[in-house]
C-alpha positions in Angstrom: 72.9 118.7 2.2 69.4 118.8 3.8 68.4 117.3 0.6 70.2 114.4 0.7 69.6 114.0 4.9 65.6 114.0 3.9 65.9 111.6 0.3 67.9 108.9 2.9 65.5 109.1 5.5 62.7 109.1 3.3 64.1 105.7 1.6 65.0 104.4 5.0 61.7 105.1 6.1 60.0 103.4 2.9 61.9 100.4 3.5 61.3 100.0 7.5 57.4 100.6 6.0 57.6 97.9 3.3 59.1 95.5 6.2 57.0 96.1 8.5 54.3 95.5 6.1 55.4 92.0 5.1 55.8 90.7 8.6 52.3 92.1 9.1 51.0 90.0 6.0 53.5 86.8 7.1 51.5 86.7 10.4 48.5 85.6 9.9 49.6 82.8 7.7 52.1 81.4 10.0 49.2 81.3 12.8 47.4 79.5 10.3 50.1 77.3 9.9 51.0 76.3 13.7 46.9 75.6 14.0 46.7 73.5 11.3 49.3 71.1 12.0 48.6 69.3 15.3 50.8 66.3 15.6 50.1 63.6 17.8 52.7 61.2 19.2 52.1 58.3 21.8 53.0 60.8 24.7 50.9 63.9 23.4 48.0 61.5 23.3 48.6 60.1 26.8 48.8 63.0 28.5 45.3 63.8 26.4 43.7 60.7 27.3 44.4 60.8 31.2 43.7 64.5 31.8 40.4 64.5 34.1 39.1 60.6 33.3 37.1 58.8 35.0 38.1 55.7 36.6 34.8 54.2 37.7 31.2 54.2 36.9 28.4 53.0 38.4 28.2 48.5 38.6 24.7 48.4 36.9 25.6 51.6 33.8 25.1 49.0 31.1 22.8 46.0 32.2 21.1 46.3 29.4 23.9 45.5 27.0 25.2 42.9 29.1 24.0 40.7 26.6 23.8 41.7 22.7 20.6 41.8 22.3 21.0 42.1 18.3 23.4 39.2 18.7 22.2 36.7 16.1 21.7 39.8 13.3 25.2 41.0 14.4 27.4 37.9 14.2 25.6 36.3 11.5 26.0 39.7 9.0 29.5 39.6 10.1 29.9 36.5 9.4 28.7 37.2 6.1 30.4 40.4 5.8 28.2 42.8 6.3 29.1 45.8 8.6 26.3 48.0 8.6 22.8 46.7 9.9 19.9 49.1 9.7 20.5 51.7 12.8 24.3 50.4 14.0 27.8 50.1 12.4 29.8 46.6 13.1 33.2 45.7 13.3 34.9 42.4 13.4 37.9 41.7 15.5 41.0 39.0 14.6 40.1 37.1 17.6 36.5 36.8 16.8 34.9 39.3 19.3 33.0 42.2 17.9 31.9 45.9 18.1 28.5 47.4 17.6 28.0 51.5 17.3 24.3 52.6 17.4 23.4 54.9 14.8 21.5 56.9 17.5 24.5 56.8 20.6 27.6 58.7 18.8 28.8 58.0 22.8 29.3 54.7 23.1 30.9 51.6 21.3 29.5 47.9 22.6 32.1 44.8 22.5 31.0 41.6 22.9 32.7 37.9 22.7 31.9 35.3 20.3 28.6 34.2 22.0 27.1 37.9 22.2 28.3 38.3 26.2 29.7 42.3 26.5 33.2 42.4 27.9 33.9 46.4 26.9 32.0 49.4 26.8 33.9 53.1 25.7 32.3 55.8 26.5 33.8 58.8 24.6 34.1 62.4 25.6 32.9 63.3 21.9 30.7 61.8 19.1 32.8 59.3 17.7 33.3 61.6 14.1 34.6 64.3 15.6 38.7 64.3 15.9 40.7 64.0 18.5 38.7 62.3 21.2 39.3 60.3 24.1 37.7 57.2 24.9 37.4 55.0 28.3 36.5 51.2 28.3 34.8 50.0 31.1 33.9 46.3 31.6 30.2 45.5 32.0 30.1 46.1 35.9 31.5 50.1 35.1 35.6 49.5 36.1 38.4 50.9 34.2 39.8 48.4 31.3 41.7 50.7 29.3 41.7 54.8 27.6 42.2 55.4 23.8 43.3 58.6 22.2 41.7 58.4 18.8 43.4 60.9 16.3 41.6 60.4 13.7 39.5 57.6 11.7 42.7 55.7 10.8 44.9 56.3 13.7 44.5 55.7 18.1 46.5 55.3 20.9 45.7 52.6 23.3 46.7 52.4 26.9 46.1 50.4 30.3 45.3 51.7 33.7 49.2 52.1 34.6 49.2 54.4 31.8 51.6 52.3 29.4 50.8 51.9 25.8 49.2 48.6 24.9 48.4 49.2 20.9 49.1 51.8 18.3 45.9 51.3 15.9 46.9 52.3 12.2 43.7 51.8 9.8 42.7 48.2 10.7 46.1 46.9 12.6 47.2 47.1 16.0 50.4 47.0 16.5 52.4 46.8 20.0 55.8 49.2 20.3 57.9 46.4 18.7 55.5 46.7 15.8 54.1 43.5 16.0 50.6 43.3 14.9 48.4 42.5 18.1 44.7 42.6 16.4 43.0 42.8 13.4 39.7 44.7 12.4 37.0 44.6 9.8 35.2 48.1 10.0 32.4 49.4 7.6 33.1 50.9 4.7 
């Protein structure tokens, strides 16, 4: 009898041991799992963009863009296509305004209208190639326009100082919440 007492504890005890083991090895993967698989919807990425943002910066933070003062390069290679000119990344807007990235400011994306005069400055909390980051557009005297989420390099979230969503960007379309495309972008390739 003590025989068979000790054979079913030791087989209970093997089995509790091989459980225990496989939860052990189950861990770390789902871990890995729960990491690796951020989601982002349009509230996730407000809350994001709004947590500790600045609303104002100082009237004169970007004289020196107030103006492009590439502008004839940059409009006349985007008119042509080009997106890329020597030390700064374009893009070309629906409406005809623009963007300009310098190759050496990973912090800051220019806008400008038609005729080269800034209307938009972001100023991001991380170099533009690293995802997620936040963004805040200021106008050209340093007040609060508008605060992106930008997921990744196909996907943002776009919202006004009242904190409601004004675009959903998906690759080169913005679309409102009705899905009705509200701009359209030419980027580099």
């Amino acid at each position: 009898m003590t025989i068979g007492i000790f054979l079913l504890y030791y087989l209970c005890m093997k089995k509790f041991l091989i459980l225990v083991f496989i939860l052990f090895l189950s861990l770390p993967a789902s871990a890995l799992i729960l990491q690796g698989n951020a989601e982002f919807n349009a509230e996730v990425a407000r809350e994001e963009v709004f947590n500790n943002i600045n609303y104002a910066l100082g009237p004169n933070e970007f004289r020196d863009y107030w103006y492009d003062p590439n502008f004839e390069a940059n409009y006349s290679g985007l008119q042509n296509g080009k997106n890329k000119i020597s030390n700064r990344t374009l893009a070309l807007f629906s409406d005809g305004t623009y963007g300009v990235r310098y190759d050496n400011d990973p912090y800051h994306n220019y806008y400008y209208s038609s005729e080269g005069a800034l209307f938009k400055v972001d100023v991001l909390n991380k170099p533009y190639y690293v995802y997620p980051h936040s963004s805040v557009a200021y106008n050209k005297y340093g007040a609060f326009k508008n605060a992106t989420f930008v997921v990744s390099k196909s996907e943002q979230y776009l919202y006004d100082s009242n904190k409601k969503l004004i675009g959903h960007w998906v690759d080169n379309a913005c679309y409102d919440e009705s899905g009705k495309v509200l701009l359209l972008r030419k980027n580099a390739e």
